[in-house]
N, C-alpha and C positions, 0 to 999 in steps of 0.2 A: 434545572439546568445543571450540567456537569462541572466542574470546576476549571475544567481548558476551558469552557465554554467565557464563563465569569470572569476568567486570567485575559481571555483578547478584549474585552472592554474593557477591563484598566487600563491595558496595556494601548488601545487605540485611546480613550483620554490622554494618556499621557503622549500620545504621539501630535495627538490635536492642539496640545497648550502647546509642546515648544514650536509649531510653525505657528500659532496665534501670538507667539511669543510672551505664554504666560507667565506665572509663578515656578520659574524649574525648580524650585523646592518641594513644592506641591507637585509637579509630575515624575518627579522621583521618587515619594511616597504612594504615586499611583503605581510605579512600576516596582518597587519594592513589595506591595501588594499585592501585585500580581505574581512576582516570585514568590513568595509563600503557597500560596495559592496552589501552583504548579509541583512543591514538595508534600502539600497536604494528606496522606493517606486516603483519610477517610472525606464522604462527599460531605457538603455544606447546605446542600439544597434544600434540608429541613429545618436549617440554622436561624436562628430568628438577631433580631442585633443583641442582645443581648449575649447570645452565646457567643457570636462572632467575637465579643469584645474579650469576655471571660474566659472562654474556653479554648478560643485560638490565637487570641492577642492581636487582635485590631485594634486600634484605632478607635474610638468611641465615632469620629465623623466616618472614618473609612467602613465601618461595622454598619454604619448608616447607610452610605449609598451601596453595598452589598446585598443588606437587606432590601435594598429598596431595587435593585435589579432582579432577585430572590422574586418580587411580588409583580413586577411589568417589564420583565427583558431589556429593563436601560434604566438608568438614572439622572436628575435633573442636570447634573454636570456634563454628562456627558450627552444630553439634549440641546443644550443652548450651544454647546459645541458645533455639535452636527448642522446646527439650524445655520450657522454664520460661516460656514464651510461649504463652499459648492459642490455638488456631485459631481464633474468632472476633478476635483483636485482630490475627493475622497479615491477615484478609480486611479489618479494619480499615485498615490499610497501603495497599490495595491503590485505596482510593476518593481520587480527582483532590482535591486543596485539603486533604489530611489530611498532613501531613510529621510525621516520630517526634516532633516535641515536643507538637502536638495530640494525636496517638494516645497518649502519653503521658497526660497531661492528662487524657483523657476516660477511662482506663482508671482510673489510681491516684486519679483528686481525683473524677471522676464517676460510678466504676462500671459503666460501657458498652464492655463487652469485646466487643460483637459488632455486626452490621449492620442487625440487627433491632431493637437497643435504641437506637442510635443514630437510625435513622427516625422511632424513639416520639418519641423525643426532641423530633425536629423538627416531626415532628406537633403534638406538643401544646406548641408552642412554649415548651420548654424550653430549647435550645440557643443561642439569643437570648441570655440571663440569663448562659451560662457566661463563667467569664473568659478571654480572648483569641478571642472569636470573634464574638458580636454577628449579626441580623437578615439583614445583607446573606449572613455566610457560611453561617447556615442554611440559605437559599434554595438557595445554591449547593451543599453539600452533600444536600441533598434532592435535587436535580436531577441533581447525580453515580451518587448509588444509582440513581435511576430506571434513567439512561442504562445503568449497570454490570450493573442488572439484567434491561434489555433485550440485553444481550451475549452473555448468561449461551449458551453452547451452538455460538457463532458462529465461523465462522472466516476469516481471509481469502480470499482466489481464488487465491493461488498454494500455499500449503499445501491447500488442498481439492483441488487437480488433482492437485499432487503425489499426496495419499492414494489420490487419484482412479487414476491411474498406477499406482502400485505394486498396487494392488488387483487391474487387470485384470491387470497382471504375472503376479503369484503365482497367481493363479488359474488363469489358463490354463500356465501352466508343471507345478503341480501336481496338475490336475485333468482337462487339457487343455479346460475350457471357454470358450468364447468367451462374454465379458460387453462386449455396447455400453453406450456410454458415454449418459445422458440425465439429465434432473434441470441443477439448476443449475448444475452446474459445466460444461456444454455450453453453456449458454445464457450464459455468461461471464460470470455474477452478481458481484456486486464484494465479495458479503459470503455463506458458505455455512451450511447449518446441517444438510444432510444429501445422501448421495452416490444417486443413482437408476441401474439398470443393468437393460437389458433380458436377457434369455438363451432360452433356446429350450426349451418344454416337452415336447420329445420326446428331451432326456437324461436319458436312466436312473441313480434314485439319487442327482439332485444335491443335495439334501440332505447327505444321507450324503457324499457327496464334499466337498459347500464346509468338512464338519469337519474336512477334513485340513490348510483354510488357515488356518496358525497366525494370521496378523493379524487372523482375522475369528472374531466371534463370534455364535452363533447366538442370538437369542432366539427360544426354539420356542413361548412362549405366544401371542405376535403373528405368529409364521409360519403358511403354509398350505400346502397343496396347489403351487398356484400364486403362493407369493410368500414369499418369502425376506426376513425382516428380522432385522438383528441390529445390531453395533458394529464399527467398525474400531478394532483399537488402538493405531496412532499418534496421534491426536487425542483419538479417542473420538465421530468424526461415528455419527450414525446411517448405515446402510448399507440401502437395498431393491432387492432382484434379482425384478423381475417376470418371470412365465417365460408363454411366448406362442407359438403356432404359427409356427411358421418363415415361414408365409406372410405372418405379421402383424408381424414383427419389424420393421422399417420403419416401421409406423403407432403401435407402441406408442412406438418411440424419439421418434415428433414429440408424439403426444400428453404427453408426460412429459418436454418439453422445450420448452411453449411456455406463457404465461401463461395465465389466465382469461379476459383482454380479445382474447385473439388467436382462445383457442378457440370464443369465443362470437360467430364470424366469421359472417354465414348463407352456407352451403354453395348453399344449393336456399329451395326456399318452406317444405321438410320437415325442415330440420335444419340445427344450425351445422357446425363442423367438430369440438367434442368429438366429437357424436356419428356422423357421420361416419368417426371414425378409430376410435372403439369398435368399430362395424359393419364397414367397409371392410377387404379384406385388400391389404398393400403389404409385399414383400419388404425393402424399401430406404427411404431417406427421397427420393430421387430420384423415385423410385415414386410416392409419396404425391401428391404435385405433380404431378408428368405425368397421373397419372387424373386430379386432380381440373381438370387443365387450365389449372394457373395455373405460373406465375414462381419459378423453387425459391428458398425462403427460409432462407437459413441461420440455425441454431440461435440465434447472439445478438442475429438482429432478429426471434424470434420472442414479441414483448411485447405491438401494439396492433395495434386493427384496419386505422387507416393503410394498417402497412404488408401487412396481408396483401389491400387494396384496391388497391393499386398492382401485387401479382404478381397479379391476375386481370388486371389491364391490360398486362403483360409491361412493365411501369415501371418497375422497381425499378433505383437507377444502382448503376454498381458503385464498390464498395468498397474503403476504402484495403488494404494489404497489406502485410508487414512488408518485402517484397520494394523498397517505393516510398519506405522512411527513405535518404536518400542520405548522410548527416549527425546526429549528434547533439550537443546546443548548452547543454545543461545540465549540467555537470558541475562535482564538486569535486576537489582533489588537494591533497597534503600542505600544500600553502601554505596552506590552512584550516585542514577538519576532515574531507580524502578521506585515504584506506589505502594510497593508490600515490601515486607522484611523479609529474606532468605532464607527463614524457616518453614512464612506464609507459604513462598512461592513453590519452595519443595513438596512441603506436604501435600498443597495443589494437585500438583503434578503427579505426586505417586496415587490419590486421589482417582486422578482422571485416568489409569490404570495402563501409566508407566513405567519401566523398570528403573531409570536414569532420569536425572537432572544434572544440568549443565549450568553453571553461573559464570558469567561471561560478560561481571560489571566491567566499566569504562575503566579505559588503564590512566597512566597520570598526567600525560598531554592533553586528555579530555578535560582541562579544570573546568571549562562551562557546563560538565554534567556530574561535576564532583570526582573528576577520577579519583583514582587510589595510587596513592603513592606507597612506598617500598612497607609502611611499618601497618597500613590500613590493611595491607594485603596479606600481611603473616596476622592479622587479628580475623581476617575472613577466616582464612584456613585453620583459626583454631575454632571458629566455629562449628565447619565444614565438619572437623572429626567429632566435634562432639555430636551433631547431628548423626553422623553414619553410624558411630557406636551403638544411638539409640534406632536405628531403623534396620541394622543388622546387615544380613544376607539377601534379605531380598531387596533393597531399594539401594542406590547409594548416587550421594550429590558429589561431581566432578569440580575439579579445582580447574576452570578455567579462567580465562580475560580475554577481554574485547583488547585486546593493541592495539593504539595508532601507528597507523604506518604515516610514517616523521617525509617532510619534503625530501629527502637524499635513499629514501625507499626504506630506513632501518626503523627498528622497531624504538620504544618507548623505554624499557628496561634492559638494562645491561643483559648480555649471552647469561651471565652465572645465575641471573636472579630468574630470566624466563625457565630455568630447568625445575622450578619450584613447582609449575604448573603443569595439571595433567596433560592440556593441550591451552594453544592460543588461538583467536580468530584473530586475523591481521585483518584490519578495517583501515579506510581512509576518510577522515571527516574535516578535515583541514586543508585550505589550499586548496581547490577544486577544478579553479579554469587554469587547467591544464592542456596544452597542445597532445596531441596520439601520441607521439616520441618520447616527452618528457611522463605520461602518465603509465606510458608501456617500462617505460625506463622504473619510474617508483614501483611499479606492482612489482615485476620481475626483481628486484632484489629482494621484495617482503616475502615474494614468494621461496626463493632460495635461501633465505635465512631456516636453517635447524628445525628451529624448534617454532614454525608457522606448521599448524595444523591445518588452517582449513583458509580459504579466502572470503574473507566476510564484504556483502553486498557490491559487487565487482564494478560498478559504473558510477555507486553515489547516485542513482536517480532518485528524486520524486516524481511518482508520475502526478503530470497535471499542473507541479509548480518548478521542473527544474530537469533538463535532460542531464544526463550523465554527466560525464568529462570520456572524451571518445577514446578508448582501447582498441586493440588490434586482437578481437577473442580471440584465434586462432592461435595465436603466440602464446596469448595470457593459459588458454586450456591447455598447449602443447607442453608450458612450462611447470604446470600445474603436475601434468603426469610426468613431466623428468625426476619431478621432489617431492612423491607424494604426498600430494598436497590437494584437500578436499576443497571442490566448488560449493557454495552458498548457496542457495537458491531461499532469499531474504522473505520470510511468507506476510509479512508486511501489505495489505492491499494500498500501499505509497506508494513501496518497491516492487516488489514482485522480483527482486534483483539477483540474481544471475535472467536475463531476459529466456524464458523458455525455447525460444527458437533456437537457442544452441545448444542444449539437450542432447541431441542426437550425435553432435560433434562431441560433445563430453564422454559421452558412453562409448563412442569411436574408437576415441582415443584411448580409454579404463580411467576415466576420470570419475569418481563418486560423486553424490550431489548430497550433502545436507541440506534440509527443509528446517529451514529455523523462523520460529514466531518473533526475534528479538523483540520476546516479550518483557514487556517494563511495569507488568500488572498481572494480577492473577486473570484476567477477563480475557488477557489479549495472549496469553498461551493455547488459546482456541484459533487465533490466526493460520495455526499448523493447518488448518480445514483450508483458506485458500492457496498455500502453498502446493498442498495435493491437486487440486483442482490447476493449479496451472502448471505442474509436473505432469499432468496428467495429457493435457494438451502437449505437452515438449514430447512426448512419447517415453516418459521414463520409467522404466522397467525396476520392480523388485531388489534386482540382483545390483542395482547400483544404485540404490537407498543407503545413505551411510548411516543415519539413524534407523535403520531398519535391521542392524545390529542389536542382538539381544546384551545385557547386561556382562555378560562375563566375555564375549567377543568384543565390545566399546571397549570392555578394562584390558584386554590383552594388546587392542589396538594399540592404545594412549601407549601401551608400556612399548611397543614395538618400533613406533616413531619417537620416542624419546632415549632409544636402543638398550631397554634394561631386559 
């Protein structure tokens, strides 16, 4: 198990004892333990209790129930918890603005042990009246179920591919059949809800074969002849394997790989291109496009008619690549709330065959992730030089910061002290429910502030637990290009945040896009891969990659917006 993994079971024990209303002494040592946990560098997964105790300074009982999740994914404490807890109060837990002393509250004093009853509630505005919560949190709890229940089945993009992967893995390892890959997770959807696979309708028995792949399971009431549907059991995505003459295997992969609006392209005077690809036989997805005599489109600009109007013109420009990040400019390390050390993360990085790194810890409004205040930040930067001294000419770590951008739009450190840094990202992580007016009102001054380099993850979403705070993009990118000042595009598979579909208004307008992993470990500076991948779909071009800036043009930049 990973250590986030170990940190959410303490941290749900301790959530369980104060609405059981246990020992808060004891669930504050759980959560204590969980915060270490979450600063730990290195994994614990091979830790036996002993070590725990010794080596990382547990707790001789806390070292105990560790190890003992370490060996069956839970511990006795937080068993008998669970057991005297009903699953609708546990699903209660789980909805945004509810913390164990509401869930408390509405279970022992109101009776509303589930998520259904707590709706009624709100419906028939009773939850108004309750004490400690009042009209405004109704609203906002109403609106959390809605959102949680539109989640219900969903997964992100980099777990979907992964399932997506091991899928064709084992199958053709086991079966030896060959599954293309189609469906969303080709079309590098940012959010998945089900995995699509073509295969060929001239293997014999593959029914009967796909039973022998444990991960997959068949639903034979919804299967057919020609189409395989069942479950994958790492997630539990839905799974469909269309099966299709060989000659068509090509046309099925695009047909089931491109939107509604793309396929409702007209072909001819006689038909779009759905049906086109239903009729037409194409080996390849290569294929598909050379008959039909247009501009090959790849999978994740296959959305609007736009773009499949520009491959009949052989228009289409091409596309950034992961090959074109020269540099990556967003990052955290221990001095915040990152997993490795700053020398870790750099070497990493020049490693992974970088020119530039960018550190870009939490500034000192972020206390919950350890920002850096005024004197932690002149001890970065003297590390910074000592670091570049030794990596010379060819590599060099930039002096930036994550900024909070503060409720009244300004930044976190005085005007005299941001001029220390090569560049800033202005970020907002506080204060979130925001109306359009007041959140266009905060950006636009962060953004007109000096010394804002770039707009770090422009909405605050997570997908999946949390929409944005609503912006007005067009204003936000228009203001963007009056102070040059670069969009984010957050490679985070949470965020995904500048949303790719305004891409093309960026580039419009000569707004640049950074692709940053705000990686907080050396693992997840690989995130730059889905960042590409959904740049890729916004349609963004080379020429407006700002880390796509080689070493001595980023050091010219820095120096040029800070006018030296």
């Amino acid at each position: 198990m990973q250590n986030s993994e170990i940190s959410e079971l303490l941290e749900l024990t301790a959530d369980l004892m104060d609405i059981h209303e246990e020992n808060e002494f004891k669930a504050k040592a759980f959560r204590g333990a969980a915060s270490r946990l979450d600063k730990l560098l290195d994994s614990i997964s091979n830790s036996n209790a002993e070590e725990l105790e010794k080596v990382h300074g547990f707790s001789k009982t806390m070292s105990g129930n560790i190890a003992e999740i370490l060996a069956s994914n839970s511990f006795s404490d937080l068993n008998i918890l669970l057991n005297k807890t009903p699953k609708g109060v546990l699903a209660l837990m789980q909805i945004k603005g509810l913390g164990p002393k509401k869930v408390k509250t509405l279970w022992k004093e109101y009776e509303i042990s589930n998520i259904e009853t707590l709706e009624k509630a709100c419906l028939e505005n009773k939850l108004a009246g309750f004490k400690g919560f009042g009209e405004k949190t109704q609203i906002s709890i109403l609106e959390n179920i809605a959102f949680k229940k539109a989640q219900i089945g969903k997964f992100h993009f980099d777990e979907a591919e992964q399932a997506s992967l091991l899928i064709e893995k084992e199958v053709e390892a086991q079966t030896g059949i060959k599954l293309l890959l189609s469906g969303q997770v080709k079309m590098c959807s940012e959010v998945v809800d089900n995995l699509i696979f073509i295969a060929s309708d001239e293997i014999e028995d593959i029914h009967e074969k796909l039973k022998t792949v444990a991960i997959l399971v068949e639903n034979e009431s919804q299967s057919g002849p020609f189409t395989w549907r069942g479950t994958e059991q790492s997630l539990g995505l839905p799974v469909t394997i269309h099966l299709v003459a060989e000659r068509k295997l090509g046309s099925a992969v695009v047909l089931h790989s491109s939107s509604a609006e793309f396929l409702s392209t007209q072909v001819n005077d006689k038909q779009n291109l759905m049906l086109y690809l239903q009729r037409a036989g194409a080996s390849t997805e290569e294929e598909v496009f050379k008959n039909l005599g247009w501009q090959f489109v790849v999978p994740e600009q296959r959305e609007f008619i736009a773009t499949a109007e520009k491959a009949k013109l052989n228009t289409l420009p091409k596309l950034v690549e992961l090959a074109d990040i020269k540099g990556i400019v967003h990052n955290h390390s221990t001095y915040s709330d990152g997993k490795n050390t700053l020398s870790e993360m750099a070497n990493y990085c020049k490693n992974m065959g970088m020119q530039y790194f960018g550190i870009a810890d939490h500034s000192k409004a972020a206390y919950w992730a350890g920002g850096l205040d005024e004197e932690k930040v002149l001890q970065q930067h003297g590390e910074i030089d000592k670091l570049n001294a030794v990596f010379g000419n060819d590599f060099k770590v930039f002096k930036g910061i994550e900024s909070d951008i503060l409720a009244d739009g300004s930044l976190d450190y005085d005007q005299e002290f941001l001029k220390r840094f090569d560049y800033v990202v202005a970020s907002v992580h506080q204060n979130l429910d925001m109306s359009e007016e007041k959140a266009n009102q905060r950006l636009l001054k962060a953004i007109e502030n000096p010394h804002t380099t770039m707009l770090g993850h422009p909405t605050g979403r997570l997908l999946l637990r949390r929409n944005g705070y609503p912006i007005n993009h067009k204003m936000i990118i228009e203001a963007c290009a009056a102070n040059n000042v670069i969009m984010e595009l957050n490679a985070d598979s949470w965020r995904l945040d500048m949303d790719w579909r305004w891409i093309y208004y960026c580039m419009d307008k000569g707004v640049k896009i950074s692709i940053n992993p705000d990686a907080h470990n050396t693992a997840s500076l690989h995130y730059i891969y889905y960042g590409i991948c959904v740049a890729r779909k916004g349609g963004l071009t080379p020429e407006f990659l700002f880390n796509g800036l080689n070493l001595n043009e980023m050091d010219t930049y820095f120096k040029w917006k800070k006018g030296l």
